[in-house]
N, C-alpha and C positions, 0 to 999 in steps of 0.2 A: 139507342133507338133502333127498334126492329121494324123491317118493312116486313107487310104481311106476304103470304104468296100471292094473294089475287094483284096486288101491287106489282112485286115483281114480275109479272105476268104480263100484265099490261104494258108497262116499262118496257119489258122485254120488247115485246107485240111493235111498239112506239116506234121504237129502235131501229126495227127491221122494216115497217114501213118506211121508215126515212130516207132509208140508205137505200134501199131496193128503189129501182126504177118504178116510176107510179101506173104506167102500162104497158106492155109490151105488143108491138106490131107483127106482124108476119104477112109476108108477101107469098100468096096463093097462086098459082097456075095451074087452071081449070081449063081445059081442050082447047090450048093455046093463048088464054083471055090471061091476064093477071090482074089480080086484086089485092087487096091488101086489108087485115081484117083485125080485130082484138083476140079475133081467137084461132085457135091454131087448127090447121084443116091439112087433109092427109099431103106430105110432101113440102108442106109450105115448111116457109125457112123465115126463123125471127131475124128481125131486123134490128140493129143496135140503134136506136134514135138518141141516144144521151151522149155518143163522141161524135162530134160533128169532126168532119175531114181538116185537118187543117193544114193550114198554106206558111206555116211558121217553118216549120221542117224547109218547104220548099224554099221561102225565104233564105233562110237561114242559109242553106247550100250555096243561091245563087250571091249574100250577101259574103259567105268565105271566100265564093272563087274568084269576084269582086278584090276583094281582098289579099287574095294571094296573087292576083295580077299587080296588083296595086305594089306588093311585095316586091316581086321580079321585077318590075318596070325599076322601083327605086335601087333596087338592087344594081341594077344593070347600070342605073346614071353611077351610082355611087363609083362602084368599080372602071368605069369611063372616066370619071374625075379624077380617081388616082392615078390611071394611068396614065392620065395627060401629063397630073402634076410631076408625077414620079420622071416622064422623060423634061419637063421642065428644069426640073431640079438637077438630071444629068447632063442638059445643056448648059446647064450654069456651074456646075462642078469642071466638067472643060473649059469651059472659058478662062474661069478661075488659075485654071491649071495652066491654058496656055500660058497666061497673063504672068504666070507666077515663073514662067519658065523665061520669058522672054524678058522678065526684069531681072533675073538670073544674069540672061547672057547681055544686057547693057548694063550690069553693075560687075559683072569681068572685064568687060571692054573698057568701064570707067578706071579701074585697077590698074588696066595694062596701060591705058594712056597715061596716069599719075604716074606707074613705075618709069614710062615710058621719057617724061618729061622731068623726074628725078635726075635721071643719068646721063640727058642731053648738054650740051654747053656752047654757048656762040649762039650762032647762024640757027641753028635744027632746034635750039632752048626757047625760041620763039614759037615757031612749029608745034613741035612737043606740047607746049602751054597752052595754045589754041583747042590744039586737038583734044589735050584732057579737058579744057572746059566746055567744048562742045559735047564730048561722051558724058560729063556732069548735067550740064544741060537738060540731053535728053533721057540721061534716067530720071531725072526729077520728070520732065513731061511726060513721059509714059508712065512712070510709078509712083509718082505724087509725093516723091520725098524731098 
Protein backbone atom coordinates (compact mmCIF):
# COMPACT_ATOMS: atom_id res chain seq x y z
CA UNK A 1 0.00 0.00 0.00
CA UNK A 2 1.54 3.43 -1.16
CA UNK A 3 0.62 6.65 0.47
CA UNK A 4 0.72 9.30 -2.12
CA UNK A 5 2.87 12.60 -1.30
CA UNK A 6 0.02 15.05 -0.91
CA UNK A 7 -0.81 12.24 2.03
CA UNK A 8 2.31 12.23 3.33
CA UNK A 9 2.37 15.89 3.46
CA UNK A 10 -0.46 16.39 5.25
CA UNK A 11 0.31 13.57 7.79
CA UNK A 12 3.42 15.22 8.11
CA UNK A 13 1.80 18.81 8.40
CA UNK A 14 -0.72 16.80 11.37
CA UNK A 15 2.04 15.80 13.11
CA UNK A 16 3.85 18.87 13.72
CA UNK A 17 0.81 20.82 14.51
CA UNK A 18 0.20 18.31 17.39
CA UNK A 19 3.21 18.35 18.97
CA UNK A 20 4.02 22.12 18.55
CA UNK A 21 2.50 24.41 20.96
CA UNK A 22 -1.03 25.69 19.42
CA UNK A 23 0.23 29.56 20.19
CA UNK A 24 2.91 31.21 21.37
CA UNK A 25 2.97 34.27 23.77
CA UNK A 26 5.35 36.93 24.13
CA UNK A 27 5.69 39.47 26.70
CA UNK A 28 6.40 43.13 25.24
CA UNK A 29 7.81 46.15 27.05
CA UNK A 30 6.94 49.32 25.33
CA UNK A 31 8.27 52.77 27.37
CA UNK A 32 8.00 50.99 30.45
CA UNK A 33 4.03 49.47 29.89
CA UNK A 34 4.17 45.50 29.45
CA UNK A 35 2.03 43.57 27.31
CA UNK A 36 1.67 40.59 26.21
CA UNK A 37 0.76 39.71 22.62
CA UNK A 38 0.53 36.52 19.87
CA UNK A 39 2.93 38.16 17.96
CA UNK A 40 6.38 38.95 18.57
CA UNK A 41 7.33 42.70 18.86
CA UNK A 42 10.89 44.08 18.85
CA UNK A 43 12.77 42.88 22.32
CA UNK A 44 9.77 40.97 23.60
CA UNK A 45 10.59 37.54 24.93
CA UNK A 46 8.23 34.29 24.19
CA UNK A 47 6.88 32.99 27.14
CA UNK A 48 6.66 28.97 27.67
CA UNK A 49 2.84 28.73 28.60
CA UNK A 50 2.79 24.70 28.03
CA UNK A 51 5.28 23.96 31.51
CA UNK A 52 3.45 25.20 34.20
CA UNK A 53 6.06 25.69 37.33
CA UNK A 54 5.76 22.88 39.45
CA UNK A 55 5.60 22.44 43.15
CA UNK A 56 6.50 18.61 42.88
CA UNK A 57 10.36 19.20 42.76
CA UNK A 58 9.66 21.49 45.87
CA UNK A 59 7.54 18.82 47.35
CA UNK A 60 9.57 16.24 46.85
CA UNK A 61 12.75 18.02 48.57
CA UNK A 62 10.75 19.02 51.59
CA UNK A 63 9.10 15.49 51.56
CA UNK A 64 13.16 13.85 51.63
CA UNK A 65 14.16 16.09 54.30
CA UNK A 66 11.09 15.03 56.21
CA UNK A 67 12.34 11.89 55.68
CA UNK A 68 15.89 11.95 56.42
CA UNK A 69 14.90 13.63 59.67
CA UNK A 70 12.62 10.85 60.17
CA UNK A 71 15.92 8.76 59.38
CA UNK A 72 18.20 10.29 62.07
CA UNK A 73 15.69 10.67 64.77
CA UNK A 74 15.22 6.57 64.34
CA UNK A 75 18.46 6.22 63.96
CA UNK A 76 19.42 8.08 67.04
CA UNK A 77 16.64 5.91 69.24
CA UNK A 78 17.89 2.87 67.67
CA UNK A 79 21.46 3.31 68.74
CA UNK A 80 20.12 4.73 72.35
CA UNK A 81 18.49 1.34 72.83
CA UNK A 82 21.52 -0.58 72.16
CA UNK A 83 23.24 1.24 74.25
CA UNK A 84 21.19 1.04 77.04
CA UNK A 85 20.85 -2.66 76.45
CA UNK A 86 24.39 -3.47 75.73
CA UNK A 87 25.24 -1.85 79.45
CA UNK A 88 22.23 -3.86 80.69
CA UNK A 89 23.55 -6.90 79.50
CA UNK A 90 27.11 -5.83 81.15
CA UNK A 91 25.35 -5.42 84.33
CA UNK A 92 24.10 -8.84 84.32
CA UNK A 93 27.30 -10.31 83.05
CA UNK A 94 28.78 -9.01 86.58
CA UNK A 95 26.40 -9.99 88.54
CA UNK A 96 26.67 -13.31 87.11
CA UNK A 97 30.12 -13.24 87.74
CA UNK A 98 30.04 -12.19 91.08
CA UNK A 99 27.42 -14.64 91.82
CA UNK A 100 29.67 -17.30 90.24
CA UNK A 101 32.62 -16.31 92.21
CA UNK A 102 31.01 -16.06 95.58
CA UNK A 103 29.46 -19.82 95.13
CA UNK A 104 33.00 -20.56 94.33
CA UNK A 105 34.23 -19.32 97.59
CA UNK A 106 31.10 -21.03 99.92
CA UNK A 107 31.51 -24.31 97.93
CA UNK A 108 35.52 -24.09 99.31
CA UNK A 109 34.41 -23.27 102.64
CA UNK A 110 31.82 -26.13 102.27
CA UNK A 111 35.03 -28.69 101.39
CA UNK A 112 37.20 -27.32 104.09
CA UNK A 113 34.39 -27.68 106.74
CA UNK A 114 33.67 -31.63 105.35
CA UNK A 115 37.51 -32.16 105.37
CA UNK A 116 37.41 -30.24 108.45
CA UNK A 117 34.89 -32.62 110.23
CA UNK A 118 36.32 -35.81 108.47
CA UNK A 119 39.52 -35.58 110.67
CA UNK A 120 37.80 -34.34 113.93
CA UNK A 121 37.01 -36.84 116.86
CA UNK A 122 35.19 -36.45 120.31
CA UNK A 123 34.24 -33.11 121.67
CA UNK A 124 35.47 -30.74 118.24
CA UNK A 125 33.54 -34.08 115.84
CA UNK A 126 30.34 -32.37 117.03
CA UNK A 127 31.60 -28.94 116.16
CA UNK A 128 33.17 -29.81 112.88
CA UNK A 129 29.58 -31.54 111.92
CA UNK A 130 27.73 -28.37 112.66
CA UNK A 131 29.89 -26.23 110.92
CA UNK A 132 29.93 -28.30 107.68
CA UNK A 133 26.34 -28.45 107.76
CA UNK A 134 25.88 -24.96 108.07
CA UNK A 135 28.64 -24.17 105.19
CA UNK A 136 26.11 -26.97 103.21
CA UNK A 137 23.45 -25.02 104.23
CA UNK A 138 24.38 -21.87 102.81
CA UNK A 139 25.65 -22.84 99.63
CA UNK A 140 22.55 -24.44 98.56
CA UNK A 141 20.89 -20.81 99.86
CA UNK A 142 22.89 -18.72 97.93
CA UNK A 143 23.54 -21.23 94.85
CA UNK A 144 20.38 -23.08 94.70
CA UNK A 145 22.01 -26.54 94.70
Amino acid sequence: MRISHMMRTALLSLLVSVSAPVFAIYKCDVNGKVTYSDETCPGGKALNINSMPSTDGTAAKRQLTEDEKKLKRLEDQRHKREAREEREQNQIARANAAQRKKCSSLAQRKRWADEDFAATAGKASEKARIKARRAGEQYNLECGL
